[in-house]
RODO-2510 file (C-alpha; in nm, 4 decimals, decimal comma):
residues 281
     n   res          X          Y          Z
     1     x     6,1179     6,3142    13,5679
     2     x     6,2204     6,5777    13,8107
     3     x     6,5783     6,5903    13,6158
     4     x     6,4059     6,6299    13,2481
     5     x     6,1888     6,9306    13,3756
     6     x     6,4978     7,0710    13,5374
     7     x     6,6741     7,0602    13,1758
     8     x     6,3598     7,2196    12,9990
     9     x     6,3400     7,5062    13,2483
    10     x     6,7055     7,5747    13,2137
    11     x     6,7258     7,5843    12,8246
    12     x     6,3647     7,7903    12,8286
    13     x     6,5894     8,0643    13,0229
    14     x     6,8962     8,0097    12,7485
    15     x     6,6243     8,1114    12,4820
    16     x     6,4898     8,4044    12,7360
    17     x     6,8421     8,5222    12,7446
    18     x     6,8906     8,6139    12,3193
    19     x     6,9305     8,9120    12,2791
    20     x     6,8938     8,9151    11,8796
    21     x     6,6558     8,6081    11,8468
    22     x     6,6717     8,6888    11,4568
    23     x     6,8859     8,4389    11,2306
    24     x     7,2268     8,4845    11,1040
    25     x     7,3584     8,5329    10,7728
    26     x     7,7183     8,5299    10,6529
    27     x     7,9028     8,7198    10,4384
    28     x     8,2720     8,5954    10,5764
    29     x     8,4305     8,2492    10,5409
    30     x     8,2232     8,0580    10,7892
    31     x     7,8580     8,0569    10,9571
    32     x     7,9286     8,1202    11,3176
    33     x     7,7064     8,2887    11,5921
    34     x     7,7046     8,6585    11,6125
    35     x     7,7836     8,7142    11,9806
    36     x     7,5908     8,9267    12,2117
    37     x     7,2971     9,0543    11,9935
    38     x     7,5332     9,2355    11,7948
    39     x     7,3755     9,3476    11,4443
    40     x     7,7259     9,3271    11,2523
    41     x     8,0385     9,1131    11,3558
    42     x     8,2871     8,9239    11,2469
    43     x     8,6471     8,7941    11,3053
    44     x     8,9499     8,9799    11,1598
    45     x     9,2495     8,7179    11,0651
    46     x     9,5713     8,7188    10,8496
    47     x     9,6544     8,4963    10,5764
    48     x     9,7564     8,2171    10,7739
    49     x     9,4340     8,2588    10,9781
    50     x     9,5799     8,3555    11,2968
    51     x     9,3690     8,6695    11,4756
    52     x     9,4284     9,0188    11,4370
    53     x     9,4100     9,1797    11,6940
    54     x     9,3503     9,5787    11,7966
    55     x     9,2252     9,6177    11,4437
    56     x     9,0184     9,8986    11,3687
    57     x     8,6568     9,8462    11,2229
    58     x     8,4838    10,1569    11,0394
    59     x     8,1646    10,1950    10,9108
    60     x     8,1862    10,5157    10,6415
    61     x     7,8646    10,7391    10,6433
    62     x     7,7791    10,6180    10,9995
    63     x     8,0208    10,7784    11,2072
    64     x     8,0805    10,3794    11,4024
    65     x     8,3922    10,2019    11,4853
    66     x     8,5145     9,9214    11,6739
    67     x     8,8268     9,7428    11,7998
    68     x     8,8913     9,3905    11,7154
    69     x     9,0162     9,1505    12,0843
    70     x     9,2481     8,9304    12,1200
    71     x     9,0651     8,6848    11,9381
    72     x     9,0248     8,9119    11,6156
    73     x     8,6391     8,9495    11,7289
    74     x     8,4345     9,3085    11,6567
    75     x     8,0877     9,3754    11,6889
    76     x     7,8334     9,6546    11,6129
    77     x     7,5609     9,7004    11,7262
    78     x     7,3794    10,0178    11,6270
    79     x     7,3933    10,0609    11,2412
    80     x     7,1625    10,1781    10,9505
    81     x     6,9772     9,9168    10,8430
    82     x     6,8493     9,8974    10,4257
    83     x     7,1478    10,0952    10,3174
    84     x     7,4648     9,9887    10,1512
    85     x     7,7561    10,0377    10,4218
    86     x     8,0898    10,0516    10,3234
    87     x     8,2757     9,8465    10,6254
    88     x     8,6775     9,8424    10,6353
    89     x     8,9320     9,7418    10,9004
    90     x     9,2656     9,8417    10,9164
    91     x     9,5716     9,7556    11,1311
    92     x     9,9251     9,8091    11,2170
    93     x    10,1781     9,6140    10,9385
    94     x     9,8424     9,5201    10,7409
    95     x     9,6784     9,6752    10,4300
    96     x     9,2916     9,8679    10,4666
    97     x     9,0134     9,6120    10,3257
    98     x     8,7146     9,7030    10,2935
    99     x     8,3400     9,5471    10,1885
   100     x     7,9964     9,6431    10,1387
   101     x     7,6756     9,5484    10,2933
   102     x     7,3362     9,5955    10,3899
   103     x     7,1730     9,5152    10,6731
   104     x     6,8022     9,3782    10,7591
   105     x     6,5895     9,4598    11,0179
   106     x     6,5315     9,1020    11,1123
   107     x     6,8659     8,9181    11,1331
   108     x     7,2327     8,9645    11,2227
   109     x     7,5671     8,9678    10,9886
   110     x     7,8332     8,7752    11,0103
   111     x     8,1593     8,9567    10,8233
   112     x     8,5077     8,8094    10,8182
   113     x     8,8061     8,9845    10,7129
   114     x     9,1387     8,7927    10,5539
   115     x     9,4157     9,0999    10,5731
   116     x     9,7163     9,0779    10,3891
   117     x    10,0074     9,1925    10,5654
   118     x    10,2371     9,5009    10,4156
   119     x    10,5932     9,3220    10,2644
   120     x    10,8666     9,4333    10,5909
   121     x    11,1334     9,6396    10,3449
   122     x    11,4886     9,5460    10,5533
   123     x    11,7625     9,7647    10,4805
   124     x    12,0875     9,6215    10,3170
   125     x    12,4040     9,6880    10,0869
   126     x    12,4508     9,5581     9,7525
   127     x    12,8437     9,5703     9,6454
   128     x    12,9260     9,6292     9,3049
   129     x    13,3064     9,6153     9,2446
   130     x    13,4345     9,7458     8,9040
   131     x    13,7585     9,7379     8,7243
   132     x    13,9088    10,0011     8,4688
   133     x    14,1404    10,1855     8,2309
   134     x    14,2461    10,5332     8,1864
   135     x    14,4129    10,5548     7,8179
   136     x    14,5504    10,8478     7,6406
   137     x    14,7516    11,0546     7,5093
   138     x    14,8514    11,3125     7,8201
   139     x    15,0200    11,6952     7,7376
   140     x    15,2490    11,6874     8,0468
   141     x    15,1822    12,0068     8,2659
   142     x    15,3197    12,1570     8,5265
   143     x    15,1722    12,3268     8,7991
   144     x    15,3384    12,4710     9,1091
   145     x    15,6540    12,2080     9,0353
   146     x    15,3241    11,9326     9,0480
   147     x    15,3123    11,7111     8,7323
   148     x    14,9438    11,7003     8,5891
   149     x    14,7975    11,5830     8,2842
   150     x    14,5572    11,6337     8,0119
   151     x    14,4104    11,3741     7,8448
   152     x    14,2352    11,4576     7,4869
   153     x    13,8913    11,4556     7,6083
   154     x    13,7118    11,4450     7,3111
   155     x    13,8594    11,1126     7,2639
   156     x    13,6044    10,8266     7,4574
   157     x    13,9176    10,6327     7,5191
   158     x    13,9900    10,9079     7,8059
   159     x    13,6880    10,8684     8,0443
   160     x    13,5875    10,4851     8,0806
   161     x    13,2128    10,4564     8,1204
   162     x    13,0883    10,2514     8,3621
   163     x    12,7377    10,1795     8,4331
   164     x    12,5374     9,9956     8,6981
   165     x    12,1738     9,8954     8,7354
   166     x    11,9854    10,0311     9,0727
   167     x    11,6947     9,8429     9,2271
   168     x    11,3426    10,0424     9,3767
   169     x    11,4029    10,1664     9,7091
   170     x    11,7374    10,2531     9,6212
   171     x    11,8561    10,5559     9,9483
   172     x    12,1806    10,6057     9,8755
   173     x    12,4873    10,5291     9,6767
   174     x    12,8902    10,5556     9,7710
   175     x    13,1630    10,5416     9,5116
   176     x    13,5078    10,4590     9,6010
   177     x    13,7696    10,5015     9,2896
   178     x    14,1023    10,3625     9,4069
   179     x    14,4330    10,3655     9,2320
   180     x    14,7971    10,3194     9,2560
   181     x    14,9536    10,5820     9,0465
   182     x    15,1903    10,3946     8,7787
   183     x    15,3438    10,7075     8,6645
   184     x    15,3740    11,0766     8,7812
   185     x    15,1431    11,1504     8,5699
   186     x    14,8687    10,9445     8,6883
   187     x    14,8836    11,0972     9,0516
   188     x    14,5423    11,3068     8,9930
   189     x    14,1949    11,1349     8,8704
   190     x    13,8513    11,2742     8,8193
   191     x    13,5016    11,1047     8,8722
   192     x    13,1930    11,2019     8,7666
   193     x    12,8434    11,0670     8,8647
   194     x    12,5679    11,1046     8,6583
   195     x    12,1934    10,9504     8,5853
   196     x    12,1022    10,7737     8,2476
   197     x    11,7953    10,7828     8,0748
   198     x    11,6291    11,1207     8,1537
   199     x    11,7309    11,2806     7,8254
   200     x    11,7570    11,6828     7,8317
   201     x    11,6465    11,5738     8,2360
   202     x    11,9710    11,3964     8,3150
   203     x    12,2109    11,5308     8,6035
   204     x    12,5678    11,5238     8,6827
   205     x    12,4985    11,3388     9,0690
   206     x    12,8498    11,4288     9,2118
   207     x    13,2016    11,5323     8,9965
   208     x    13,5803    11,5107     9,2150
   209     x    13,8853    11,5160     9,1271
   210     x    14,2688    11,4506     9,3097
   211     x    14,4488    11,1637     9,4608
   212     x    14,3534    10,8143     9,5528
   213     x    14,0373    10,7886     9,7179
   214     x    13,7952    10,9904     9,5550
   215     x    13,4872    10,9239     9,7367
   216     x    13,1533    11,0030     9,5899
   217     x    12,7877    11,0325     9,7072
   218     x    12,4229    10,9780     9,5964
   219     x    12,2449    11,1102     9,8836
   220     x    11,9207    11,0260     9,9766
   221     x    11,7649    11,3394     9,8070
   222     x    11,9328    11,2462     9,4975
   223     x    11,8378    10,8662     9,5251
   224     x    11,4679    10,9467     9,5683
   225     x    11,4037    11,1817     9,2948
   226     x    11,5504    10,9721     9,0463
   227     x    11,5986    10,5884     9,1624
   228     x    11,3059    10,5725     9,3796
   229     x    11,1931    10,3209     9,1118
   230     x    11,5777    10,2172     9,0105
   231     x    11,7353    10,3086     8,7112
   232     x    12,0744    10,2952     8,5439
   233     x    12,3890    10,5004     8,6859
   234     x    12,6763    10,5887     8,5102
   235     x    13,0512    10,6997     8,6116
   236     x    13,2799    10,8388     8,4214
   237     x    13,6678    10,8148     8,5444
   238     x    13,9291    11,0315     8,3565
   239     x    14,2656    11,2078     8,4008
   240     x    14,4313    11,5152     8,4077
   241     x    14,2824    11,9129     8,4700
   242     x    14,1841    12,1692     8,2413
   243     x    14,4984    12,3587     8,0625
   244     x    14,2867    12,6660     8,0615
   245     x    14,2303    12,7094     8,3970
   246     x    14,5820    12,6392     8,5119
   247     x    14,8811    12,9078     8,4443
   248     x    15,0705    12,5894     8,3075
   249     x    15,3698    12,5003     8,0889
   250     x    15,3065    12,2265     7,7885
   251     x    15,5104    11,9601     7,7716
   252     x    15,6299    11,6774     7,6000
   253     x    15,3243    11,4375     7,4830
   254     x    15,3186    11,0598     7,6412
   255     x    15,0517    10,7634     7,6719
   256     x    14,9200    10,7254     7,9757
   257     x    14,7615    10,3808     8,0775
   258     x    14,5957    10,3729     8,4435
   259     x    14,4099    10,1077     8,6057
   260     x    14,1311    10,1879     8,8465
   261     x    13,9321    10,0096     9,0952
   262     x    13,5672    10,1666     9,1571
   263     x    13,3784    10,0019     9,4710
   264     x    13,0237    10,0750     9,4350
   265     x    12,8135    10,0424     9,7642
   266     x    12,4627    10,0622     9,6933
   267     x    12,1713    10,1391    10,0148
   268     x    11,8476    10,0060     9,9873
   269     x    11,5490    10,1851    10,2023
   270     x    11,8227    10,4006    10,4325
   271     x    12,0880    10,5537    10,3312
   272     x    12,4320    10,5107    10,4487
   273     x    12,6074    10,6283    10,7259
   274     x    12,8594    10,9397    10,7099
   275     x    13,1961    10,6919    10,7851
   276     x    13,1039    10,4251    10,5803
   277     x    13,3368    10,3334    10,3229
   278     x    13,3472     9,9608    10,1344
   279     x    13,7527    10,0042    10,1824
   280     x    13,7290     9,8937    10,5382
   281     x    13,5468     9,5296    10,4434
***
């Protein structure tokens, strides 16, 4: 007897000892007790329902926030009560969510939040290697006792196009054009780099000319204002200079036929480093 009023006095204290004696209602994924008379709380978890936490709560229009534990757990416990509140939690690596609600005088809120995190973008390299031909008909010229050569431009035999396709996130491209000169007259090659697509918009990226390597660059500036989203690139690889700019003697007329090989080092979300070259892989 002695033992059973023992147990009633002790759970008449539990009851003196609520804080929020009103009932709870739940606008999360499960009905669980709202700790310490708190008017609002909740758990904050990710998708595979592990706790968040440090996550920051915020009630708009009321000037209230609150920090999630390490069990995910917030509470609030001064808010407006008959008013539409506008709750959203945030943390680090996670995107905002936010929900609605409006709380009653008489009873306590249970709200959950489920956050999804933000995809982790890793940088990497995507290798494109590309094979091609210089053809034409080349006016020997000579320069300074130096051999050079001008292919017919107008003819599209004389500048190989070569394009590639460029994925979002896209910081920075490197073009190697390699070559082992088959004839004096193939000792000097141009590149140019240009975009595809942006009609009167488009830009020559990067234009070289000389010996074996000519190294291009897409730098970051470059890669952002116009593969941010991807996008097509094209190079252009042809031989000789310009006649007119050269005090030059015409000679004979020969074919020239020049392979090429272009490596094509593509940087997803950073860019590439100032030494790096695909040559030394």
């Amino acid at each position: 007897m002695a033992n059973r009023l023992l147990a009633l006095v002790a759970f008449a204290v539990l009851l003196a000892g609520c804080t929020h004696p009103g009932h709870v209602k739940t606008a999360g994924s499960s009905a669980v007790e709202v700790r310490d008379g708190h008017l609002l709380a909740g758990w904050v978890s990710d998708a595979a329902q592990l706790p968040v936490a440090k996550a920051h709560l915020r009630v708009e229009a009321a000037n209230a926030t609150a920090i999630t534990n390490g069990d995910g757990w917030y509470g609030f416990s001064t808010l407006p009560l008959g008013e539409p509140l506008l709750v959203v939690a945030d943390a680090d690596g996670y995107k905002p969510l936010s929900k609605s609600v409006t709380l009653a005088e008489d009873s306590s809120l249970v709200l959950n939040f489920t956050l999804e995190a933000i995809p982790v973008k890793t940088p990497h390299v995507e290798m494109i290697p590309k094979k091609g031909l210089v053809s034409c008909q080349a006016s020997v010229i000579v320069v300074e006792e130096e051999y050079k050569t001008e292919c017919g431009n107008n003819d599209p035999n004389s500048k190989p196009k070569i394009e590639f396709t460029v994925g979002p996130d896209t910081a920075g491209i490197v073009l190697e054009l390699v070559w082992e000169a088959g004839s004096p007259l193939a000792q000097q090659l141009n590149l140019t780099v240009e975009t595809v697509g942006f009609g009167d918009q488009d830009q020559v990226l990067a234009s070289l000319s000389g010996k074996s390597v000519l190294r291009a660059q897409v730098n970051s500036i470059q890669a952002a204002r116009f593969y941010s989203a991807g996008g097509i690139v094209r190079s252009l690889v042809s031989a000789g200079s310009n006649p007119d700019e050269d005090e030059s003697t015409v000679g004979v007329s020969v074919p020239l036929q020049q392979s090429f090989d272009l490596y094509v080092s593509v940087f997803y979300v950073e860019g590439p480093s100032p030494t790096y070259t695909a040559l030394k892989n």
